[in-house]
N, C-alpha and C positions, 0 to 999 in steps of 0.2 A: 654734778659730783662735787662733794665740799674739797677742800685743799686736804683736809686731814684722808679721809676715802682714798683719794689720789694717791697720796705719799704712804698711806698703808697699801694699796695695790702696787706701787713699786719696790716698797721695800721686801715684799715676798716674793716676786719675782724676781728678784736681785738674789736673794737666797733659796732658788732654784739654779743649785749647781750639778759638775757630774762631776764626777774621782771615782777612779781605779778604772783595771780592763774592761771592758766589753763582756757583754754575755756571751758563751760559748767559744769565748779565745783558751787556748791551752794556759795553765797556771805558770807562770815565768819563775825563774830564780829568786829565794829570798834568802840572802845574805845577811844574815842581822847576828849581832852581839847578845846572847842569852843569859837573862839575869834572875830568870826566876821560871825551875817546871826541868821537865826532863834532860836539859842543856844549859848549862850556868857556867860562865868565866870563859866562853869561848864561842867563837864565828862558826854557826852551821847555815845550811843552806836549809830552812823551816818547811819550803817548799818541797824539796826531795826526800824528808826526813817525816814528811803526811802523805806523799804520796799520793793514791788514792782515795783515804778518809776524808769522809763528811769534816770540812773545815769556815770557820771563820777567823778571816783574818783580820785585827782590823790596825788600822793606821794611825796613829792617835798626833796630833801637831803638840807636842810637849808645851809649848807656853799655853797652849788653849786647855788643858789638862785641870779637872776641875772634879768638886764633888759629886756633882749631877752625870760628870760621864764617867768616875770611877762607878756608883750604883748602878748605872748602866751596863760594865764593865761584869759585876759582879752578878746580878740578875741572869745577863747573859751565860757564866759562867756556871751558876746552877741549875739552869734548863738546859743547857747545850746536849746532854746525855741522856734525857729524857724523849732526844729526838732518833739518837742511835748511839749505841754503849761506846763506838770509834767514833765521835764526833767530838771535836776539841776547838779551843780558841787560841788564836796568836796572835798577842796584841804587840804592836812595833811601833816605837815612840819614835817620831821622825822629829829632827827640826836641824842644827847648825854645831859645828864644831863644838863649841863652846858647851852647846844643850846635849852631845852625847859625854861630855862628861860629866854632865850634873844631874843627867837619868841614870847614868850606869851609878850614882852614888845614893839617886834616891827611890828606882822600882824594887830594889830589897827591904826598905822601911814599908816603902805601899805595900806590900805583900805582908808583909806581919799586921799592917791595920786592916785590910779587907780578907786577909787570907783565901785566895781564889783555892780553889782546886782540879779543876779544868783547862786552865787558861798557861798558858808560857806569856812570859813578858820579855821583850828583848827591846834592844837599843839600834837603830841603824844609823852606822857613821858616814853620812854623806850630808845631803841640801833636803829640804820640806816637802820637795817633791817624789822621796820614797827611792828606792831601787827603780833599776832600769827595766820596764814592761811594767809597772802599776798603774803607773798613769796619775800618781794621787795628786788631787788638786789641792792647794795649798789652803786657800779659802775653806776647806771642807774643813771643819775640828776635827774633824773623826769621821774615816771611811774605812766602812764594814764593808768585805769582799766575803760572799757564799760561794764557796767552790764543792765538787761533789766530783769525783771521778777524775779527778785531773782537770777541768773544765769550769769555767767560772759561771758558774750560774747566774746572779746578779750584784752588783755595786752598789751599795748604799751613800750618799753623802748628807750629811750632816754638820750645821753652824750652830746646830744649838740641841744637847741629846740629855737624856735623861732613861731610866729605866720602863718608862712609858713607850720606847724607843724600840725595845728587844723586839717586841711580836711581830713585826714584817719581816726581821731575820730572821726568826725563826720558822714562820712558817714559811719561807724562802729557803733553807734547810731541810726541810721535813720536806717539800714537793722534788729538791733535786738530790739527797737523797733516795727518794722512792717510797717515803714512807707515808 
């Protein structure tokens, strides 16, 4: 095996991470600062406010925030309903003091250049690693969480995402909710 071979088999296995709960653990509290979608300029709990709706949540690490996971973002956002009319996205920009107040100034601008319409975008004021019960691993850019029923279906993690990305969430969706 050459040294390059080598050092490509470890670098992918290096980027075999996990983030977020577990399949089949109940959906935990989401706490997050709503900036864009049915809750703007105030702290809901995203989680008790979906309920039992077909949901993805996902996690986004605000400095890894980029244009390949905003299309990602977006993609997502216009199939999401195609999978069930209540099926919605909630994306939560995780990162540090500092970074919630430089999202809460600039998921209002991203929303007028991607225009979602599916999707809430909120801010969580705490550390990288998300509200308490997510589990999000920091290393992951962006962790997609498929919930259905109150129940977490499966964790996506991701170091590097692009809209070529959507289609195992979604048909991850479409299996837990039943369709």
């Amino acid at each position: 095996m050459t040294a390059l071979t080598l050092a490509a088999v470890l670098l992918a296995a290096s980027l075999d991470i996990e983030s977020g709960p577990k399949a089949g653990e109940k959906v935990p509290a989401l706490k997050a600062f709503g900036l864009v979608g049915p809750v703007e300029g105030k702290e809901t709990d995203y989680a008790a406010d979906r309920k039992d709706a077909p949901t993805v949540y996902l996690f986004v690490q605000a400095e890894h925030f980029s244009r390949p996971m905003a299309r990602f973002i977006k993609t997502l956002d216009g199939q999401v309903t195609g999978i069930d009319d209540k099926a919605r996205v909630v994306a939560v920009w995780v990162g540090d003091k500092e970074t919630f107040a430089k999202t809460k100034e600039r998921l209002p601008l991203v929303q007028m250049s991607i225009k979602l319409e599916n999707t809430s975008m909120a801010a969580f004021d705490g550390d990288k690693t998300g509200p308490d019960g997510w589990g999000i691993n920091p290393d992951a850019h962006l962790t997609a969480v498929v919930v259905a029923k109150g129940t977490v279906a499966k964790a996506f993690a991701f170091v590097s995402v692009n809209e070529t990305d959507v289609r195992p969430v979604l048909a991850e969706l479409k299996r837990a909710a039943g369709k």
